[in-house]
FILORO-355846 format. One record per residue: residue number from 1; x, y, z of N, C-alpha, C in turn. Coordinates in nm, 2 decimals. Each point is the difference from the previous one (the first is absolute). Layout:
// FILORO-355846
(rec NUM; (X; Y; Z); (X; Y; Z); (X; Y; Z))
...
This chain:
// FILORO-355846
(rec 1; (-2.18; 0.19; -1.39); (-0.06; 0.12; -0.05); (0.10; 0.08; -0.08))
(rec 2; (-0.01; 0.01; -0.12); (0.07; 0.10; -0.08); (-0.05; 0.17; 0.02))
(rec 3; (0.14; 0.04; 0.04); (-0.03; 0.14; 0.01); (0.09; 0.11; -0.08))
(rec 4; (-0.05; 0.09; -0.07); (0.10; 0.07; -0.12); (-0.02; 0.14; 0.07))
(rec 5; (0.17; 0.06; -0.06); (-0.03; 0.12; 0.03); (0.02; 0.09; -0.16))
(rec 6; (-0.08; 0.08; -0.01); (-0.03; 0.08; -0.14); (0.04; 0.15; 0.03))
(rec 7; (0.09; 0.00; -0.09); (0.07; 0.16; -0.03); (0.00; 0.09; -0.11))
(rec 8; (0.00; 0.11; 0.02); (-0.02; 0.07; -0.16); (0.14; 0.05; 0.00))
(rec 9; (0.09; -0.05; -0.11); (0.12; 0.05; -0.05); (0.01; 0.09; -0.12))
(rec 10; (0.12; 0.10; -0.06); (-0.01; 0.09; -0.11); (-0.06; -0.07; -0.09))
(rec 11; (0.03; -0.21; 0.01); (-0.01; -0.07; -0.11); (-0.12; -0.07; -0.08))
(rec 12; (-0.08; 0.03; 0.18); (-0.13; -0.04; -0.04); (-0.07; -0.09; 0.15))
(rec 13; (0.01; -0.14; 0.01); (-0.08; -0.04; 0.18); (0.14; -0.10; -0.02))
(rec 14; (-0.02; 0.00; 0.19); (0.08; -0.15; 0.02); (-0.07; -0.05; 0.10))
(rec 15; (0.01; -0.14; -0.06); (-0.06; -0.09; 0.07); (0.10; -0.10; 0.07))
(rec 16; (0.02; -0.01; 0.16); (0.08; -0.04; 0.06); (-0.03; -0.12; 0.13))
(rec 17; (0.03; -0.11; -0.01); (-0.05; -0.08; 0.07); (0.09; -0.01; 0.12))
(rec 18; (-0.09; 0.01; 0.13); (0.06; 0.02; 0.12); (0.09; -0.10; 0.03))
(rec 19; (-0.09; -0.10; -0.01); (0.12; -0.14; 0.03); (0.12; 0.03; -0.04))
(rec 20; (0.00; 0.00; -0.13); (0.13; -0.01; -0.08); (0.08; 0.09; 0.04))
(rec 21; (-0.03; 0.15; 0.02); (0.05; 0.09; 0.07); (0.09; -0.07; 0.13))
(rec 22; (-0.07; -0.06; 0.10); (0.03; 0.01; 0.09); (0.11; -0.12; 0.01))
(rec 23; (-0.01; -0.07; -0.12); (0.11; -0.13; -0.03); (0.09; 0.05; -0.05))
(rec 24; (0.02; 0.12; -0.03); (0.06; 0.06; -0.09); (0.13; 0.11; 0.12))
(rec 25; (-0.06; 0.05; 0.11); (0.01; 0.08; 0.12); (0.14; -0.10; 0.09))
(rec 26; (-0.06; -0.12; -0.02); (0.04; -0.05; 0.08); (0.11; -0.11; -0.02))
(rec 27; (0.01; 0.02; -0.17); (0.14; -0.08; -0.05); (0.11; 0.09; -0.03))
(rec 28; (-0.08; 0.17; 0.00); (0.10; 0.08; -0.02); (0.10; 0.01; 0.14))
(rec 29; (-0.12; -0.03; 0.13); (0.04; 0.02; 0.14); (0.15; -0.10; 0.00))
(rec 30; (-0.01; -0.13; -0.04); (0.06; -0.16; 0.02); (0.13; 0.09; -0.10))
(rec 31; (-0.03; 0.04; -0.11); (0.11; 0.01; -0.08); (0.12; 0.12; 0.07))
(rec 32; (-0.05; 0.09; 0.08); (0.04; 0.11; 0.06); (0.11; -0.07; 0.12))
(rec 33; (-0.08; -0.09; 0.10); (0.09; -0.02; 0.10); (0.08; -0.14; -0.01))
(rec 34; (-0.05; -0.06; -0.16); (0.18; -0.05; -0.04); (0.06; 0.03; -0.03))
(rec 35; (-0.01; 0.12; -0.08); (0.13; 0.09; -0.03); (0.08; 0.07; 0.13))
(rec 36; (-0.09; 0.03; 0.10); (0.08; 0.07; 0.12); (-0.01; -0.08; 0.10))
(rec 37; (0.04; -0.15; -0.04); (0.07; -0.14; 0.07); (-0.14; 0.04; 0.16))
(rec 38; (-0.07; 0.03; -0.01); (-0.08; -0.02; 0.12); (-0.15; -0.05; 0.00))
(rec 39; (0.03; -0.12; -0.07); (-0.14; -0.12; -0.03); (-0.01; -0.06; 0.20))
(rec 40; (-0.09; -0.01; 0.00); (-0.05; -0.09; 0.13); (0.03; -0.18; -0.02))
(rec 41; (0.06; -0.01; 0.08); (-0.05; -0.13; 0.00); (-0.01; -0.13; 0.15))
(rec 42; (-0.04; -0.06; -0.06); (-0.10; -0.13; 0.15); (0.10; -0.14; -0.02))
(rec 43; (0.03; -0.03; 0.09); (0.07; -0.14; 0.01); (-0.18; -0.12; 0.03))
(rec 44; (0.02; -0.09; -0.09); (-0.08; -0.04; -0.03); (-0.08; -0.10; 0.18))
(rec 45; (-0.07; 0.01; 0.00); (-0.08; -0.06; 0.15); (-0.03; -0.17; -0.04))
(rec 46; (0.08; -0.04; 0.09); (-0.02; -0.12; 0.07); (-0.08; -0.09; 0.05))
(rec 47; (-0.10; -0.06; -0.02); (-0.10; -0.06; 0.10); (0.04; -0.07; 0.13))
(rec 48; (-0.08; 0.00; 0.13); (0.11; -0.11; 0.08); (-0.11; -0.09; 0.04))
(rec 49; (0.02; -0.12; 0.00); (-0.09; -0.10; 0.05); (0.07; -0.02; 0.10))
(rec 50; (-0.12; -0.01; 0.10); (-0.01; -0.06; 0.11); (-0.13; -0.09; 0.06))
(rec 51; (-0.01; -0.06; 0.13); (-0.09; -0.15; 0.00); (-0.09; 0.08; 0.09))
(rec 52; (-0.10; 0.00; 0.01); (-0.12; 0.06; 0.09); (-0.08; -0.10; 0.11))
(rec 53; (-0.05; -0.02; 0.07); (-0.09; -0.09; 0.07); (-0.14; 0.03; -0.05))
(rec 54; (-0.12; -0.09; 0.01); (-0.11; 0.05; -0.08); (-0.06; 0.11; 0.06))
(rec 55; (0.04; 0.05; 0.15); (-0.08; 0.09; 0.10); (0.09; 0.11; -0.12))
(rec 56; (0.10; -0.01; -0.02); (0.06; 0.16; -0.04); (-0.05; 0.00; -0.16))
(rec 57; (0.00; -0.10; -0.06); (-0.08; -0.01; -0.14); (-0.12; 0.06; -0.03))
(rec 58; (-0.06; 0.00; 0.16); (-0.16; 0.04; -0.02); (0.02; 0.15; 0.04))
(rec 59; (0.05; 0.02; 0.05); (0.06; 0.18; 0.10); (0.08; 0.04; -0.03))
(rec 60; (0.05; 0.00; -0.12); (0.11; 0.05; -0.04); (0.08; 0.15; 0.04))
(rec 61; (-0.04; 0.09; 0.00); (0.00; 0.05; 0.06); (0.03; 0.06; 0.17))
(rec 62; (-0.04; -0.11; 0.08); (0.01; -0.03; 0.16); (0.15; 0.04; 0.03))
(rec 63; (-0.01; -0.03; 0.10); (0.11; 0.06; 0.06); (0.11; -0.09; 0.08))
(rec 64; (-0.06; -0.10; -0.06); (0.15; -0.14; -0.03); (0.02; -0.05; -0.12))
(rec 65; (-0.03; 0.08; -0.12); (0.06; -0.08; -0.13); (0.14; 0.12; -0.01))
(rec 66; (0.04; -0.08; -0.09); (0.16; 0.05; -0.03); (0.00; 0.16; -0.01))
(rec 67; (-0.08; 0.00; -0.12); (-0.01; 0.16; -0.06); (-0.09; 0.12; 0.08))
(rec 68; (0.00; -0.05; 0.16); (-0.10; 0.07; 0.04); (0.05; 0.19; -0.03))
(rec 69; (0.13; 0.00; -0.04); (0.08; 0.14; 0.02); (-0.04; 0.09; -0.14))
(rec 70; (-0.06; -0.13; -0.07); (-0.03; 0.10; -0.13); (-0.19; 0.03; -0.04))
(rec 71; (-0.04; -0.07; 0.11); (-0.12; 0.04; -0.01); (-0.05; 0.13; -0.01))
(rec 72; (0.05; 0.05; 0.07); (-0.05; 0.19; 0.01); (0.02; 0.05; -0.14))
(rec 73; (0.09; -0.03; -0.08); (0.11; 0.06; -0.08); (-0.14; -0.04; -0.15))
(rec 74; (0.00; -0.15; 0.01); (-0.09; -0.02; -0.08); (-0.16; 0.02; 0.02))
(rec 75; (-0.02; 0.00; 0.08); (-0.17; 0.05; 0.02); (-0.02; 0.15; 0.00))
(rec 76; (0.10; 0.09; -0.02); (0.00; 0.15; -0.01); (0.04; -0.01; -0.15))
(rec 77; (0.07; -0.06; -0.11); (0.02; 0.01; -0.10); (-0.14; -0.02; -0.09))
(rec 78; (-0.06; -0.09; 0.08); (-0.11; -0.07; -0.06); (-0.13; 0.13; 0.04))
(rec 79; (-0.01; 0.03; 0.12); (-0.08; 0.10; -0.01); (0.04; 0.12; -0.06))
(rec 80; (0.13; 0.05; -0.06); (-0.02; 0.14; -0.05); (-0.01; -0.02; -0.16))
(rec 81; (-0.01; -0.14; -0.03); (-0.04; -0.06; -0.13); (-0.13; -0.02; -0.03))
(rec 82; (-0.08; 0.01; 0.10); (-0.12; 0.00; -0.01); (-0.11; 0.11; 0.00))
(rec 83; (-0.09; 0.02; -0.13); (-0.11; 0.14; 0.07); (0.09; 0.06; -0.12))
């Protein structure tokens, strides 16, 4: 959905697209906290394989597979994603 915002200046209308605006908002933001050396950054995530039995394949979830510690963590990320 394209959405504009329309202004009356001494010069005459402006016509301003939100998007761009907001691409605009947010490279000034990127440009700001490299200059004051305080960019964020993520050390890249690792996958870990490990061997499952077909009982924990099917239950993943349950409360004998490996990752049973991250279940809560992901089923609450996944519900506040949802709705």
């Amino acid at each position: 959905m394209m959405l504009n915002l329309v202004l009356e200046t001494p010069e005459g209308m402006l016509v301003i697209d939100q998007h761009a605006l907001h691409e605009r908002i947010l490279f000034e933001q990127l440009k700001r906290r490299l200059r004051t050396d305080k960019l964020e950054s993520q050390r890249m995530l690792i996958p870990e394989a490990g061997r499952l039995a077909a009982e924990q394949a099917r239950e993943p979830w349950s409360s004998g597979t490996p990752w049973r510690s991250w279940a809560w963590a992901s089923k609450t990320l996944a519900a506040a994603r949802c709705c």
